[in-house]
N, C-alpha and C positions, 0 to 999 in steps of 0.2 A: 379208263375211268378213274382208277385212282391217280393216276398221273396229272389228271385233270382237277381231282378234289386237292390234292397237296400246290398244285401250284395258284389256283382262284383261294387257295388261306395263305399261302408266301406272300401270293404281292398284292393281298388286300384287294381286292373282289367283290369281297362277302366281308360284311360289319365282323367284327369277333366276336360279339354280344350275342349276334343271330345264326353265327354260320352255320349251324346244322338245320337250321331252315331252311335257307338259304340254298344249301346244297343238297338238301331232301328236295325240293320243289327244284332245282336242274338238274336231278335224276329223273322223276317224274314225266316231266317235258323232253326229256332225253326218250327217255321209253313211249313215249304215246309219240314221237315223231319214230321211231324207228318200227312201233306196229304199222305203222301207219303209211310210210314210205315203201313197204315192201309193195301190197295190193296195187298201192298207185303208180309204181314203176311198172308193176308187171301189167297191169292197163294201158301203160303206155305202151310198153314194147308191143301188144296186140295191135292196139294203135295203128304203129308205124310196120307196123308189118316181121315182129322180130328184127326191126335192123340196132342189133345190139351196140352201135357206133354211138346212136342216139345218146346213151346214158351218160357218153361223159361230157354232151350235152345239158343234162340234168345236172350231175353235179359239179357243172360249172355254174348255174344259177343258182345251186341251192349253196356252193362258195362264195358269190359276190353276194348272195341278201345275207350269207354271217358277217363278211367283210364290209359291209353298208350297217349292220348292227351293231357292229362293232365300235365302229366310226361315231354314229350318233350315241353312242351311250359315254362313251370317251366326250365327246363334246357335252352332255349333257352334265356333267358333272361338274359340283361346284369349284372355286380354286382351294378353298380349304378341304373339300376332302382330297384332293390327289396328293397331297403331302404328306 
């Protein structure tokens, strides 16, 4: 996590002006995605029967929608701020 906060302030991420907002609220969202991911994997695995193979099923799609989030936020951004 801190790995995380020093490198979204190195290569500009987060405004300067804002960035401990910034990086309070991608804490936040960090935490209510990881309450949140436990129950719902362990739903799943009941699911499918225990077949514990499935999960890295899971976080192969919960990889490509960061790597698809990623992609559009990088496009979405104007050509003056990426300078």
């Amino acid at each position: 996590m801190l790995l995380h906060g020093y490198c979204c302030g190195v290569s500009g991420d987060f405004p300067r002006l804002s960035f401990a907002q910034f990086a309070a609220a991608a804490v936040m969202v960090n935490s209510l995605c990881q309450i949140l991911l436990g129950p719902a994997l362990g739903w799943f695995l009941d699911l499918t029967g225990n077949d514990y193979g499935s999960t890295f099923l899971v976080g192969s799609m919960i990889g490509g929608m960061t790597l698809l989030a990623g992609v559009v936020l990088l496009r979405s951004r104007s050509p003056l701020e990426q300078s």
